[in-house]
C-alpha positions in Angstrom: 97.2 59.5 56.4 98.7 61.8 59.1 102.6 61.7 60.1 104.7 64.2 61.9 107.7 65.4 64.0 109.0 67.6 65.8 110.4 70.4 63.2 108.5 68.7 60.3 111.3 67.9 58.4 113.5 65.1 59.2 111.1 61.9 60.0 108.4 63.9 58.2 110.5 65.0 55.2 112.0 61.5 54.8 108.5 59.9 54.9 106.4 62.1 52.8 110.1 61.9 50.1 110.2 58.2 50.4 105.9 57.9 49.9 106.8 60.5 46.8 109.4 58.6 45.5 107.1 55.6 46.0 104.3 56.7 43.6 107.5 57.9 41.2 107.6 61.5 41.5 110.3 62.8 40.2 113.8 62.9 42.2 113.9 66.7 41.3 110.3 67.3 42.4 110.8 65.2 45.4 113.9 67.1 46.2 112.5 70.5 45.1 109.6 69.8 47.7 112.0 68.9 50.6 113.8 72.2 50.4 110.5 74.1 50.2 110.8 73.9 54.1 113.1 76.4 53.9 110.4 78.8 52.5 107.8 78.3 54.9 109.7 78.1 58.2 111.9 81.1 59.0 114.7 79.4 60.9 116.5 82.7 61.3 113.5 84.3 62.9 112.3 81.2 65.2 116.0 81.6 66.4 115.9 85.2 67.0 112.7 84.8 69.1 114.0 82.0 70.8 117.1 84.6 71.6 114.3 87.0 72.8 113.1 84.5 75.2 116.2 83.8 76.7 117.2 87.6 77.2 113.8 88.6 78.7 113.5 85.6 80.8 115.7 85.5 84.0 114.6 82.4 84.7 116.6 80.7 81.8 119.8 80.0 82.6 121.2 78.7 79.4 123.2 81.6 77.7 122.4 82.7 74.2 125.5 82.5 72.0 125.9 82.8 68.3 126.6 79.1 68.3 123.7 78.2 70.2 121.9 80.3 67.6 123.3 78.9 64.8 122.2 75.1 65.9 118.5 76.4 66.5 118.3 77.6 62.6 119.9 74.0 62.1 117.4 72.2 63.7 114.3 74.4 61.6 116.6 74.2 58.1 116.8 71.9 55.8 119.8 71.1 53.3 119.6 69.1 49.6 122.5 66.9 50.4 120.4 65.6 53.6 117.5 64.1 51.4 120.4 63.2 48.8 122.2 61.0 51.2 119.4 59.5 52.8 117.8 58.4 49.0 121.4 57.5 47.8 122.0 55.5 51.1 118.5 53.8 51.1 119.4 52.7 46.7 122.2 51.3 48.3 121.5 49.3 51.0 117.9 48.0 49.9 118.6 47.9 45.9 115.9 50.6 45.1 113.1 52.8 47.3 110.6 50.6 45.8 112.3 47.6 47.5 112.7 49.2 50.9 108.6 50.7 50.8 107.9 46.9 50.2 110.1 44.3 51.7 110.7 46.5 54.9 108.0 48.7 55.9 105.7 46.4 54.2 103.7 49.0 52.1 102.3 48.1 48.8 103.3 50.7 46.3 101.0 49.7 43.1 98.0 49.8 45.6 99.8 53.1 46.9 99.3 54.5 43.6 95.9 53.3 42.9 94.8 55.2 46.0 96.8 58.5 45.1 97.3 58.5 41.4 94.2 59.2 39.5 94.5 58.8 35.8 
């Protein structure tokens, strides 16, 4: 199964933590995996060469600005409370993740983890 976005962390992220959550990996592992996006993307440095860009680039016209720069590492980053809000929000409106996988995106989580758990 291949899924993606842009940055690889917001639909992605979501997907791949509610497909975790799914086959009942832990909360803190699903978490704990999340924010490993943090480790493998440098959003400081993506933004710096981006800043590079637009500096040696006349063509550009948008100007560089600490705030523009500080929205570019947003968009790499990835914060706990994100993933925490999005679980806590699906629990509440659907009852549980389990429910949500199966009555709305129709995905059938004991054949889920007959595919992916081996035992």
């Amino acid at each position: 199964m291949v899924f993606h976005c842009t940055a690889g962390k917001d639909r992605t992220g979501m997907l791949a933590a509610l497909f975790l959550l799914g086959l009942d990996v832990s909360r803190e592992d699903v978490i704990n995996d999340y924010m490993e996006t943090n480790n493998r993307i440098n959003a400081k440095k993506i933004s710096q060469e981006i800043e590079a860009h637009f500096k040696s680039n006349a063509s550009v016209q948008l100007h560089y600005s600490e705030q523009l720069a500080q929205s570019l590492e947003m968009i790499f980053a990835v914060k706990k409370s994100w993933l925490e809000v999005f679980i806590e929000g699906t629990e509440e409106n659907f009852g549980s993740i389990e429910s949500y996988l199966k009555d709305e995106i129709k995905l059938d989580t004991k054949r889920l983890k007959k595919i992916y758990i081996v035992e």
